[in-house]
N, C-alpha and C positions, 0 to 999 in steps of 0.2 A: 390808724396805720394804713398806708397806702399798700394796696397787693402787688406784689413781688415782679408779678407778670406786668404791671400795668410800666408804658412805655415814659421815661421821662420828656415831660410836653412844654415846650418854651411858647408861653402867652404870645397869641398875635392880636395885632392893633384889629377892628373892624374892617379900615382898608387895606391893610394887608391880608388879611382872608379873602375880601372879594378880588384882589388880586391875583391872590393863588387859587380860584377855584377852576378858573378856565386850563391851567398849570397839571392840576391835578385831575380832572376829566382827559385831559390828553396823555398824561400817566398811564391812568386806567388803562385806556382806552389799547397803548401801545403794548402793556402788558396782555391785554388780554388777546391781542392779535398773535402777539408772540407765543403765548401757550396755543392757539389756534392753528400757529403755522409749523408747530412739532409735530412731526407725523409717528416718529414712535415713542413718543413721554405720552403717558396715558393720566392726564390731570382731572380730581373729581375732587370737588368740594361737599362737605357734608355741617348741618348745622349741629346742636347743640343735641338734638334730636337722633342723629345719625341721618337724616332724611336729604338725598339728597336734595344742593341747591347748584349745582356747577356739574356738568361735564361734558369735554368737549371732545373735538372731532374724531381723535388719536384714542378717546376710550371707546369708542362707539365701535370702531375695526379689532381693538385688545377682545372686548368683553360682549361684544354684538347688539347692545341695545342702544336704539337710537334716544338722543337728548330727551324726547318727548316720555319714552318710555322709561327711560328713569326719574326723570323730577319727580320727587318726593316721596319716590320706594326709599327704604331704610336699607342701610350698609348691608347688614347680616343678611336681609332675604333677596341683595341682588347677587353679591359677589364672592360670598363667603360660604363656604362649603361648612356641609350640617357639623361635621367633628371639632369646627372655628368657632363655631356663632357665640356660647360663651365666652370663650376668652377673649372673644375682640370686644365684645360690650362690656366686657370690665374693665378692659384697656383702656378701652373710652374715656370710662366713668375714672378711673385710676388718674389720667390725666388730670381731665377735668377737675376733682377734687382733691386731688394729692400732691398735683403736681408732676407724677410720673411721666414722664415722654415714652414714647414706643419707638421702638428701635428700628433703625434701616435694616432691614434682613432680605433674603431669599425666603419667599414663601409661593404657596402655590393658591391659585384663587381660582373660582368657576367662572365659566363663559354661561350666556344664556342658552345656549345648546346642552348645557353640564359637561362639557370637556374641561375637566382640569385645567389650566395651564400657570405654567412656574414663572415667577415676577420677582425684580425687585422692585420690594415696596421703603416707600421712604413719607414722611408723616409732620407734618407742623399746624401747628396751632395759632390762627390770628385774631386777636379783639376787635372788633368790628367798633362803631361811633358808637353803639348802642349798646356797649356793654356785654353785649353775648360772643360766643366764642364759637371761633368756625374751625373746624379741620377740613385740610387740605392734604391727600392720599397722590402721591407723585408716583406713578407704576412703568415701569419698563418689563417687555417682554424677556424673556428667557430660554423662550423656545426653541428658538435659533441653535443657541449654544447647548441647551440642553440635548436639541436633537444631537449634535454634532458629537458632544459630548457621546452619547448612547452609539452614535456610529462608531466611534473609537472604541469602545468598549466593545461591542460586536466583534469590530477585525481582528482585536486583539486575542479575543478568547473563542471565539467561536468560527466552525471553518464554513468560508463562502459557501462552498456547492451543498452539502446534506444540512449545515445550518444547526450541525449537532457541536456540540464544545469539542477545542482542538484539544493538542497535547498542551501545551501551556497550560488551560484553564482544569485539563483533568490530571496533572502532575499535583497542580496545588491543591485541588478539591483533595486529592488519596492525600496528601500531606498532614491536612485539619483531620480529615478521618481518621487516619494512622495514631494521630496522638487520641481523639477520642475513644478510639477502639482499646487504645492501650488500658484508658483508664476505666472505660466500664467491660474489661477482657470478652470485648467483642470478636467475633471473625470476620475479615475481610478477603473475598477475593479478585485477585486481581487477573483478567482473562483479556490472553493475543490475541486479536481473530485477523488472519490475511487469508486473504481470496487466493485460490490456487487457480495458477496458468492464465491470470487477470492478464498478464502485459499480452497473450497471444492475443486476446477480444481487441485492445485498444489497438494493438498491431495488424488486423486484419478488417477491423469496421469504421478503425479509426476513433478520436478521443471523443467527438463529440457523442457517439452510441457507449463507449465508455462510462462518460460522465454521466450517461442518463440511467444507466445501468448501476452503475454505482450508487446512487442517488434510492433508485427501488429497492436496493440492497438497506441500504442504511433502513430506510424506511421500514422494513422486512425486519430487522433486527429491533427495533424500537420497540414492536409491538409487543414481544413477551419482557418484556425488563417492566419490573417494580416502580413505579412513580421516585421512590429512594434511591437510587442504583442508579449509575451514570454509563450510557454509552455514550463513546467519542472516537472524534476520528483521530487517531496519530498522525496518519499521514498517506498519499498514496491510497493501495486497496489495504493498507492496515486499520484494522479497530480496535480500539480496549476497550472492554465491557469493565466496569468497578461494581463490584456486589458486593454489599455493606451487610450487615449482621446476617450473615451466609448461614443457610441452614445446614452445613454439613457435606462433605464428598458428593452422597448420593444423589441428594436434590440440584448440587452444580453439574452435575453429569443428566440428571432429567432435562435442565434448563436447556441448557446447550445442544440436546439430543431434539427437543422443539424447534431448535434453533436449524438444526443440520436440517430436522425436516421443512421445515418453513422454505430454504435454500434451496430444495429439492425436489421443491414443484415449478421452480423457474420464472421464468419472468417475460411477460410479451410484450414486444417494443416492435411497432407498427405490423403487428399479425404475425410474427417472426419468434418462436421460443426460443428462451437462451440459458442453458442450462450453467449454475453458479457453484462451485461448492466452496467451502474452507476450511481449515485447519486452527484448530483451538489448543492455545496452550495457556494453564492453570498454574498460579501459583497464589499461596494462602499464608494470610499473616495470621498469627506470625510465625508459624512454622519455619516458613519456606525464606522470609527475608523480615527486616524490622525498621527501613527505611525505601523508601520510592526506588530510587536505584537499583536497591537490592529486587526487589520484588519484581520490577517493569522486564529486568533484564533477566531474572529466573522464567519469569511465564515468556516472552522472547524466545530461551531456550527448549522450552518444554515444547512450543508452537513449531520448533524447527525440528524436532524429533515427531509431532505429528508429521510433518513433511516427509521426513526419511521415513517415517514406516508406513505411506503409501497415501498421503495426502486426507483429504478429509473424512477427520477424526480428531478424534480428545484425546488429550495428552497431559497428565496432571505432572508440574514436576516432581524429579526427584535427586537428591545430590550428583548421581552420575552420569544426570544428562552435563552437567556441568564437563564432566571428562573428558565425553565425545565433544563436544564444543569447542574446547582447549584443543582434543587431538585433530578436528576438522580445521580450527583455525594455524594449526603447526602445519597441516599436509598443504593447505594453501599457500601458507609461504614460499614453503619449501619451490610448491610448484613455480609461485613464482618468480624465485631466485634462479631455480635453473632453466628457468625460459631467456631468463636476462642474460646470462653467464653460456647460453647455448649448449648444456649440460647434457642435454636428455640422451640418451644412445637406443639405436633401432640393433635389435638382435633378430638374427632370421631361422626359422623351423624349416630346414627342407622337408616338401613333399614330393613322395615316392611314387612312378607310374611302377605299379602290380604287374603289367604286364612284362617289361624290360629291366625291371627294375632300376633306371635312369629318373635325375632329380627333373622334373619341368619346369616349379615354382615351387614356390617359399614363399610361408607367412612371416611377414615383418613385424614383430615384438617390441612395443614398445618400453623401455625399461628406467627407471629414475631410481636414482641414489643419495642418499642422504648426506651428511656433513663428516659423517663418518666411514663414507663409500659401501653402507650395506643398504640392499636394494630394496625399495618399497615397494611393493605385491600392487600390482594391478588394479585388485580387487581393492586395496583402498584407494588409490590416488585416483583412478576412473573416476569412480560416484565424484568426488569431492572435487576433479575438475568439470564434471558438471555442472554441479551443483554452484558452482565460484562463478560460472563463468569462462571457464580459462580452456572450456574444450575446443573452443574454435580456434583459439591461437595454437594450441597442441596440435589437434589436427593438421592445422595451415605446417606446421614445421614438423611433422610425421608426413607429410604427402612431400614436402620439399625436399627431406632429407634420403625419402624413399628413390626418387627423382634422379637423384645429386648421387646416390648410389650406382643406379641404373645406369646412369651417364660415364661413372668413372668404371662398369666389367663391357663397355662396348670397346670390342677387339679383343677381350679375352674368350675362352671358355666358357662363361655366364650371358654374351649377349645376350641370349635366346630365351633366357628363363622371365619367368613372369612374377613378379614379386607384387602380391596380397597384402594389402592392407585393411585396418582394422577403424571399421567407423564409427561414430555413434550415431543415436538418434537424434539427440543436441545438432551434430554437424548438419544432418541430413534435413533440417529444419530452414538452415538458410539458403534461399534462394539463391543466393549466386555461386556454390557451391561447383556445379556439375562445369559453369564455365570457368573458375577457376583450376578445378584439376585439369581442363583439358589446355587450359594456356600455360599450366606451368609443364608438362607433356612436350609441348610445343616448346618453351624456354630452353628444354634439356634437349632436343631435339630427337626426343623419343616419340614411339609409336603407342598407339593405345590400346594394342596388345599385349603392351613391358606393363603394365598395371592391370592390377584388381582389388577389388572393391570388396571387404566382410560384411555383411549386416546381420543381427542376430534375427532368429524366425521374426519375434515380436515386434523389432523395428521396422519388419519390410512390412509386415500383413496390417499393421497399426499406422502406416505412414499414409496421410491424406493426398487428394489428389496433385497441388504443388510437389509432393516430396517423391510421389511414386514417376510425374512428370521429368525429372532430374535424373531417374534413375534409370526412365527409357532413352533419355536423350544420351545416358554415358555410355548404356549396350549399343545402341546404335550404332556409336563414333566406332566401336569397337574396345569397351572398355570391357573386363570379364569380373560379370557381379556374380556371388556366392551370396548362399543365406548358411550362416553359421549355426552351430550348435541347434540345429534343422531337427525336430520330436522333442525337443523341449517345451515347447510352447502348446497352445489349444487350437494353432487353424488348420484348416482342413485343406486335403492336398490341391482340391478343387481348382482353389486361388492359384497353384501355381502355372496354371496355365495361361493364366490371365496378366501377371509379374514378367518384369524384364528380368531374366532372373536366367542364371548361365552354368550355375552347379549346385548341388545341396552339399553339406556337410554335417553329416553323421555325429550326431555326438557321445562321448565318450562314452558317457553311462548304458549306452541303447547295449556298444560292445561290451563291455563287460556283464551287466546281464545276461545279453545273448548266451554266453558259453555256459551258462549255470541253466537259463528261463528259456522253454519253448514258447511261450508269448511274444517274449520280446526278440528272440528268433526270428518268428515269423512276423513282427513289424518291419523288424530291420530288413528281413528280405522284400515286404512290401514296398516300402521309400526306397530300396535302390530300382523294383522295377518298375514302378510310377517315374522315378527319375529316367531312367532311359527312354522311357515310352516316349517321354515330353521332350527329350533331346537335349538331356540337361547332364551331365559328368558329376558321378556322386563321389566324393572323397569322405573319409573319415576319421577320427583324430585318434588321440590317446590309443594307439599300437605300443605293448610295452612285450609281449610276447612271440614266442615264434608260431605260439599258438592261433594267437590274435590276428599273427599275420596270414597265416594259412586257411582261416576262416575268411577274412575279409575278402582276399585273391579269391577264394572256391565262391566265396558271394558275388563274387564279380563286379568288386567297386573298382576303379578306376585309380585312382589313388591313394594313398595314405600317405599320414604323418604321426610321430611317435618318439619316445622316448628309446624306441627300438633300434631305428635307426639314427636320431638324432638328436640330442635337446639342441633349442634355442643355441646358437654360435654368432660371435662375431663374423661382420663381411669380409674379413679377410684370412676368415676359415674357411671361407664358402669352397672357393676353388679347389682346394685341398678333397675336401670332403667329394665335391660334387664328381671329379678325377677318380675316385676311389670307384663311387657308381657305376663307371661305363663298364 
């Protein structure tokens, strides 16, 4: 019986073979040019042996040995990596004797350097005149695409600049852990980290000291994390730290507390320290949440309650950070429904000169009211238009409204008075600030003695040289800045001589002590006569008594305001009231 492989052969005459032989030399011949002139098909003949007998110029650049150097090494100790070398000599041999073909696959094969590299391999078997059987190994590169491949995979999951995995690849990573933790009732926690007051760095050195900064930051955080444990960037200066079988509160609070300090010795970019810190917020599965969402955006909230209670610090959550959240994202609306709808209303505090007792200025109050016209405090819509954002547009329409005011008592009784307003330190941050109030000034056709300017102690004595810049350029014009609730704070009166600074205000508590506390007596009498010495006008606030007032007058402050003589009134009480005074 003839074998199965053997080719069916139709008998040639003797002259028709010497016919065909010149025929088939010129075959060969064309063949073998054609495999020659393939620059990436990597063609290697091997004989029965495995040893080669063929390989041409396209394997020489794949696999780096030249023809000389492979003739008659064996398959397994040129190109085949040590964890292959059995199973490909049984393949061999499986063909060979069984019949078995080996299959076109992606496989990976060695270079003569030992570099890996990934191939499709593809494989046939030809009978030679003589009866023995050659294999032929047809190899195509794969490196190309595999690189390209690994490039996609990189962008997709991991972020360009620190090169740590993004939120994509660390959403799904907590995803797979989540269910494994379920089932061996592991803890996981899942940890905010954002860099506080990051945008002032990129906004004053610019992104590229940014980025590099950013960059020693990641780096900085890598080092105490667990080989297990994923840091990643979310995005921006935010990071999520993933701690998988968490040892417990204590030890996440050790961690992080390395963490703050690592952050706290700073960072030198080109001989220059640059001090970093941030705010950590914690949530733990499954306590706190039992899917990705649930968890990402409870540690979120917990990280923003490190922010409100004074920036870097830990913050584990707990359900009613969830509250404040809800209630900061209601007071944001709110706020900015009534920016759109031009809602907000300025109410004004007349203050009183002690000596004549006549009104000279008034603090203008700002006031917002809900859906249901009861007014929301100060005290929370401030923080939270900070905190939004939304203080510069409040401010811009608190100086306008002040403005537009001013504008509409010239020719009455009020020309004269000076109406105070209330800044923040948010406002006093932007640069074009001092030129803006004085062109809208200009717009109303008012003077920049019809305005003044509040800043709390902390804002003035804390304001860097841009902001305190802005504040000498508005005294100059003739703008009249006060520092507010003035003995609240920890600076020293020193500073105020060095401040463009045009009165102090007394705060409330100082008087109220005073009539109980000879300490605070004799502070209160120091700050008004440090104020006079400097040529500065000291006013003080919360007057609710005739007591209060007769103390303040015998102290010889300059002015009050109070509850005494006035709460907060609409402008079109002012006249009214002010008529009363003379």
């Amino acid at each position: 019986m003839s074998d199965k492989r053997d080719p069916i052969i139709t008998p040639l005459s003797a002259t028709d073979t010497e016919r065909s032989q010149p025929t088939i030399r010129q075959s060969e011949q064309k063949f073998h040019e054609l495999i020659e002139s393939l620059p990436m098909v990597a063609v290697q003949g091997y004989n029965k042996k495995r040893q080669v007998i063929y390989w041409n110029e396209a394997s020489r650049r794949l696999y780096g040995y030249t023809r000389e150097e492979a003739q008659g090494q064996l398959l397994e100790d040129l190109i085949i990596p040590d964890d292959m070398r059995e199973g490909v000599i049984k393949a061999h041999q499986d063909w060979l004797e069984k019949d078995i073909s080996i299959p076109a696959e992606e496989i990976v094969l060695k270079r003569k350097d030992g570099r890996l590299l990934p191939v499709y391999s593809s494989h046939v078997m030809l009978k030679q005149d003589t009866g023995d059987y050659e294999l032929f190994c047809v190899d195509i590169s794969l490196e190309e695409q595999k690189n390209a491949k690994d490039a996609l995979y990189q962008m997709a999951n991991f972020d360009d600049l620190t090169r740590l995995p993004n939120r994509r690849f660390m959403e799904a990573e907590l995803s797979l852990r989540l269910a494994e933790a379920d089932r061996t009732k592991q803890a996981v926690a899942v940890v905010f980290i954002d860099l506080d007051n990051f945008k002032l760095i990129n906004d004053t050195l610019g992104h590229h000291y940014g980025d590099r900064l950013l960059l020693a930051v990641a780096e900085t955080l890598k080092t105490e994390v667990r080989s297990y444990d994923l840091m990643s960037r979310f995005g921006g200066d935010e990071f999520v730290l993933l701690l998988f079988d968490s040892d417990g509160v204590e030890r996440i609070h050790e961690l992080l507390e390395r963490l703050i300090a690592k952050l706290d010795q700073g960072f030198v970019l080109d001989g220059d320290l640059y001090q970093v810190t941030a705010s950590f917020g914690i949530s733990l599965f499954p306590d706190d949440g039992a899917t990705v969402a649930e968890l990402m955006g409870n540690a979120d909230a917990a990280m923003y309650q490190a922010k409100e209670n004074g920036k870097n610090r830990i913050c584990f959550y707990t359900p009613d950070i969830n509250d404040r959240l809800v209630h900061y994202q209601e007071i944001s609306a709110l706020l900015r429904r009534t920016l759109a709808a031009d809602s907000l209303q300025l109410y004004f505090q007349p203050q009183i000169d002690l000596k004549c007792g006549s009104v000279r200025s008034c603090e203008a109050l700002l006031r917002c009211f809900d859906e249901n016209s009861q007014a929301v405090s100060p005290a929370i819509f401030i923080p939270v238009a900070e905190k939004s954002g939304l203080i510069n547009r409040i401010g811009d329409w608190v100086i306008e409204a002040a403005c537009k005011q001013l504008k509409a008592w010239q020719g009455t009784t009020l020309e004269n008075i000076r109406v105070d307003i209330n800044l923040s330190g948010k406002q006093l941050a932007n640069p074009s600030l001092a030129d803006h109030i004085l062109q809208t000034l200009q717009n109303y056709d008012l003077t920049t003695a019809q305005i003044g300017l509040e800043l709390t102690e902390n804002e003035v004595f804390g304001g860097d040289e841009g902001q305190i810049g802005q504040l000498e350029k508005l005294k100059k014009a003739g703008v009249h800045i006060s520092i507010d609730d003035f003995g609240t704070g920890h600076s020293s009166l020193v500073y105020l001589r060095k401040l463009p600074v045009s009165s102090l205000k007394i705060d409330r508590s100082f008087l109220h002590h005073a009539m109980e506390n000879d300490s605070d007596m004799a502070i209160m009498q120091a700050i008004i006569t440090v104020g006079h010495r400097l040529g500065l006008s000291v006013v003080v606030e919360g007057v609710e008594t005739i007591e209060q007032h007769n103390l303040v007058r015998d102290l010889d402050c300059d002015l009050a305001q109070g509850y005494l003589y006035a709460r907060p009134i609409l402008a079109d009480q002012m006249p009214t009231f002010c008529s009363q005074r003379r």
